[in-house]
N, C-alpha and C positions, 0 to 999 in steps of 0.2 A: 504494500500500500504506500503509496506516493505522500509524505509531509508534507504540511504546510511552507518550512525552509524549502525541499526542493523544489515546491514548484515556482518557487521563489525564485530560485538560481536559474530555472530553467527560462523562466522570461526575463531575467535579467539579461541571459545569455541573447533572446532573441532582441531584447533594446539593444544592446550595446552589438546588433549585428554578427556577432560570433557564431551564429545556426540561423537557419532561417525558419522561420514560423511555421511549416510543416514539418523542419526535425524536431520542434517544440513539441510540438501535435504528436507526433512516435513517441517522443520520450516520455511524457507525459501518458499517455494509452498505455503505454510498456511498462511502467512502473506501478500504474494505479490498478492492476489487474486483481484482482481476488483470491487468493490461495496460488500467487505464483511461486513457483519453486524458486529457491536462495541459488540451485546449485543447478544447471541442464546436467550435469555430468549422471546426475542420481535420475535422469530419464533415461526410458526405455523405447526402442522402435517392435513393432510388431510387426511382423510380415505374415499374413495368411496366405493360403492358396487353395481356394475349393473346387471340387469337381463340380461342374455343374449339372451334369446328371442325376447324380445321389444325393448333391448338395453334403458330401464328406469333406471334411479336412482331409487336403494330401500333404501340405505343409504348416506347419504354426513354429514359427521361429521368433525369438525373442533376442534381440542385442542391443547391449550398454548403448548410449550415444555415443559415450566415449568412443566404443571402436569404428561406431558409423561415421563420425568426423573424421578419424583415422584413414578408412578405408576411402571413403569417398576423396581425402585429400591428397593421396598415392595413387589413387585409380586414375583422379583428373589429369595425372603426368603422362598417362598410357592409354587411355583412352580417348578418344578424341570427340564421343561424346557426352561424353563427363565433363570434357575441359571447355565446355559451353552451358555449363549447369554453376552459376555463383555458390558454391559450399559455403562459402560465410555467411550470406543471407539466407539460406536453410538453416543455419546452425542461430542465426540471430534472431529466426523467429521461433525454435524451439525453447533458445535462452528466454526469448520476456513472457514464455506460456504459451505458444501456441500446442493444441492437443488435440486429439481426435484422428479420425479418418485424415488423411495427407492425400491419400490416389485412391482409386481406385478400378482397374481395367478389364474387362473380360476378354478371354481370348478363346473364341469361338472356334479357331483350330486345331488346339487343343481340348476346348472343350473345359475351362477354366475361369475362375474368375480370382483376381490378384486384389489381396486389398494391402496397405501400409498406414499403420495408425503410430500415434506418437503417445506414450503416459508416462 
């Protein structure tokens, strides 16, 4: 939850020019969230993968952020469409609380549906 000093600072910051009144606007939204976590590191990403026939889990994987920032930041060196995907801005909107469903894809060739959730 956002104090009354920072929101202080945070328009201070936008008079005196040093951010501009929409990074105001993030920072301020970012901070005043409700039960956001102190730490992204203590999030988790979800990956399902359901058949869509039976409607069965074929995958349900769970990994630290920690390692998804990881991976994703080594991937983006070698892959080249990774290295078109901002890792920081994923990682900055799981930082101020973003949660839930992230994607979600069905792949009718397979016969699938992919979902990735963040908690």
């Amino acid at each position: 939850m956002t104090t009354e000093p920072d929101r202080a600072q945070v328009l201070k910051m936008i008079e005196g020019g040093q951010i501009t009144a929409d990074d105001g606007l993030r920072l301020l939204n970012a901070t005043s969230k409700p039960g956001r976590p102190a730490d992204w590191s203590n999030r988790w990403l979800r990956l399902r993968i359901t058949d869509l026939s039976t409607q069965r889990a074929k995958v349900s994987l769970s990994l630290p952020m920690t390692w998804v920032a990881l991976g994703l930041k080594i991937g983006s060196h070698y892959h080249p469409d990774l290295a078109q995907i901002d890792v920081n801005e994923i990682m900055a909107e799981i930082e101020h609380g973003s949660e839930g469903r992230i994607a979600e894809v069905e792949n009718l060739e397979e016969d699938e549906r992919i979902e990735i959730y963040v908690d």
